[in-house]
FIDOLO-721156 format. One record per residue (C-alpha): residue in one letter; x, y, z. Coordinates in steps of 0.02 Angstrom, whole numbers, plus 32768, in hexadecimal, padded with zeros to 4 digits. Layout:
% residues N
AXYZ...
END
This chain:
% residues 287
X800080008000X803180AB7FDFX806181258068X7FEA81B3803FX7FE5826E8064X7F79829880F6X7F8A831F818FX7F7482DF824EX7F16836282C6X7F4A8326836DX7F488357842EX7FE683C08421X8046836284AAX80D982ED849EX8080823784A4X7FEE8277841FX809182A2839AX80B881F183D1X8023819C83B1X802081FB830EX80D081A982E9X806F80F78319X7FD2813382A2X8038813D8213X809680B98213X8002804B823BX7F9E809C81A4X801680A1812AX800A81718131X80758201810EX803D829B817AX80828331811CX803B83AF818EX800D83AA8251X7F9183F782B1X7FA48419836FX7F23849283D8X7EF185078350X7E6084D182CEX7E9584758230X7E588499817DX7EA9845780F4X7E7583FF8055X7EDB836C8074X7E9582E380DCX7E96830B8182X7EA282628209X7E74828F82D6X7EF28239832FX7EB281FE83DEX7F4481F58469X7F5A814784B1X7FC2813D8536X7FFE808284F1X801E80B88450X807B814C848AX80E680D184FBX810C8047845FX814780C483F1X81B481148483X8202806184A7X8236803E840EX827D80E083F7X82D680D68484X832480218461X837B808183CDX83C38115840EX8391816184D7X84058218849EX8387820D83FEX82E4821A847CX832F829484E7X833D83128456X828D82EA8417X8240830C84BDX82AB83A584C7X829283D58405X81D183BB8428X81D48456849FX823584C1842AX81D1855583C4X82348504831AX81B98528827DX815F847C823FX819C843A82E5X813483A082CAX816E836E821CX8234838C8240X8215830882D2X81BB829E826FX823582A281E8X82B78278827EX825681F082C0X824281928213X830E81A081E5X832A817B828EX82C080D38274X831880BD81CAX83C580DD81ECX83ED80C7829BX8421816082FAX84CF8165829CX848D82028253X84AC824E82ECX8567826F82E1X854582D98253X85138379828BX84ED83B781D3X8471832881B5X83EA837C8162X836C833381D3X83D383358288X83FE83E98268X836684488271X834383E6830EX83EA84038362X83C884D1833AX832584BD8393X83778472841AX83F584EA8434X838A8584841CX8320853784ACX83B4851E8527X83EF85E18515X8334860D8546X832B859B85D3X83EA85BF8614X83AF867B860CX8310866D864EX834C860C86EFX83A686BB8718X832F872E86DEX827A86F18723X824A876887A8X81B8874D8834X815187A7888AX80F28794892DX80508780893FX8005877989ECX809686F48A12X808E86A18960X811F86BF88E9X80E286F38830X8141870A8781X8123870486D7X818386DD863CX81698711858FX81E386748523X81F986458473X81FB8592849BX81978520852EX8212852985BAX819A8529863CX81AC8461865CX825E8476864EX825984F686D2X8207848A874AX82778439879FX82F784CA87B0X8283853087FFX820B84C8886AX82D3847B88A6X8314854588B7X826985698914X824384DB897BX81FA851B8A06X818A859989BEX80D985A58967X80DD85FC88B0X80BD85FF880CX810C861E8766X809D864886BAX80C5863485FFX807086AB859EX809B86788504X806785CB8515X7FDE85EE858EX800F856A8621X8030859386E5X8097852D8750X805185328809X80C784E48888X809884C38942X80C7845789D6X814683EE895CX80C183E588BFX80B884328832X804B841E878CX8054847E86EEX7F9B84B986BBX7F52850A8622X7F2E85AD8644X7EC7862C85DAX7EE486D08617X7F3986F586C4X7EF88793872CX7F3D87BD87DCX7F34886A8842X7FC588EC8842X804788CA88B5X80308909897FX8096898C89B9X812089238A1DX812C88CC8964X8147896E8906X81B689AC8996X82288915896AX821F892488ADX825689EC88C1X82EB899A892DX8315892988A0X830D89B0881DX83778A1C886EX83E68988889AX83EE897487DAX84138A1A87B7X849E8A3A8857X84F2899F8811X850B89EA8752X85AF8A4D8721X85738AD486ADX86148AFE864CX861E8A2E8623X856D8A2F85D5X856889C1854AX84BF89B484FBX84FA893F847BX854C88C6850BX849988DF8568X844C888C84E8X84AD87EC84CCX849887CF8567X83E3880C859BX838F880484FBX82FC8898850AX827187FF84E3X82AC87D785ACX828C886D85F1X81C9888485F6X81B2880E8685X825B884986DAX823E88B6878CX82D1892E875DX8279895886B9X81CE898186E7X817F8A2C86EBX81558A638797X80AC8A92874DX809289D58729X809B89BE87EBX801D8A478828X7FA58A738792X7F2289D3873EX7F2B89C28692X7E9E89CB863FX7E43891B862FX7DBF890085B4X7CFA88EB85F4X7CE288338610X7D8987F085FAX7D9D875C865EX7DF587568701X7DDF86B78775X7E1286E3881BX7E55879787E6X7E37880A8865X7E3088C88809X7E40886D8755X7EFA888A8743X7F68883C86C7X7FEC87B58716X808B8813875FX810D883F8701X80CD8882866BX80B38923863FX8012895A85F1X802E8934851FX80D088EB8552X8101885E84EAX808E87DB846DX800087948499X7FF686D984B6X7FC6868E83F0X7FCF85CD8437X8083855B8432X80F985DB83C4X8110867983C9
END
């Protein structure tokens, strides 16, 4: 039988693009085109792939049994904001069932390389973002929020429920639209909307003016180097950075549109750290 053109509209997490690996196969398909969260038109045929946890975990085995470096940088490359994410780790999947992982040595393979990119790209976001989340607190829970190319966010987990261990907070992705809420040694990762919270109380906005003007003591003036500034801190950073926010954003509302949604927002205020028309808004898993 003929492997035939068709697109696969799946779940968007890691085990449905597995079980869409296990679907074609199994039906003799080629999926040209995938479709995660967002709706799916196309004139092609279009096959709903259901996630089933045992399919998920037979294609993962025998992936594994050929290369365990290979399924690390899938699961990584999975989280990364690459364009046609889906079809370059497909593409790596099928070689990597064909040839062996022998590919991998050559880091101008056609198909490892786009991956490998991905991957690195994600690990400079992730390295920087460990240093440059900051948190608020609100009535004795810590908050931030992050604004990231790629979905770091499970990545960030561990480093920060470890660094944080015996507090309550809470971090949010606003580009992917999840919130990690970690408590008493738990933490889950939810979808999330939209995230409201009041402005900050005064002893919080004391602190942040003491951290501002920590940031600004600390600076040498006649070694300013705008261009060094932003190798380093990249400006997409700084919108959810204490040291960068106007002190209007701390004691003026934004304006927030009638009806908006705001579960458990007290005053209807966007989450901290951003400034009002700061930044993108949140379009779904890239930015």
């Amino acid at each position: 039988m003929a492997w035939l053109d068709t697109i696969y509209e799946y779940d968007g997490s890691f085990d449905g693009f597995l079980c869409c690996v296990y679907e074609s196969y199994i039906n003799k398909e080629f999926p040209i085109a995938f479709c995660g969260d967002e709706e799916c038109f196309s004139l092609y045929p279009v096959r709903c792939v259901i996630t089933i946890p045992e399919h998920a975990r037979r294609v993962l085995r025998s992936l594994v049994s050929i290369s365990e470096p290979a399924v690390r940088l899938l699961r990584r490359a999975f989280l990364t904001c690459m364009e046609d994410r889906e079809s370059h780790l497909y593409a790596f999947v099928r070689k990597l069932y064909a040839q062996g992982d022998s590919f991998l040595r050559d880091q101008s393979d056609p198909v490892y390389h786009p991956l490998a990119q991905a991957v690195r790209h994600l690990n400079g976001e992730l390295e920087k973002l460990r240093g440059f989340v900051r948190f608020s607190d609100y009535n004795g829970v810590l908050g931030g929020e992050i604004a990231p190319k790629n979905r770091v966010l499970p990545l960030l987990r561990s480093h920060f429920c470890n660094r944080c261990a015996n507090e309550s907070f809470f971090l949010y992705d606003r580009t992917h639209r999840e919130l990690l809420l970690y408590a008493d040694g738990c933490s889950r990762i939810l979808p999330v909307d939209q995230l409201q919270l009041d402005l900050p109380g005064q002893e919080e906005v004391h602190y942040r003016t003491l951290w501002k003007c920590f940031h600004e003591t600390i600076a040498i003036r006649e070694r300013t180097n705008p261009r060094c500034q932003n190798t380093f801190l990249p400006k997409r950073y700084r919108g959810t950075m204490t040291e960068f926010l106007p002190d209007v954003y701390e004691t003026i509302p934004p304006e927030v549109p009638a009806g908006a949604p705001g579960s458990g927002a007290p005053g209807g205020i966007p989450a901290p750290g951003i400034p009002p028309g700061s930044g993108p808004s949140a379009p779904g898993s890239t930015p």
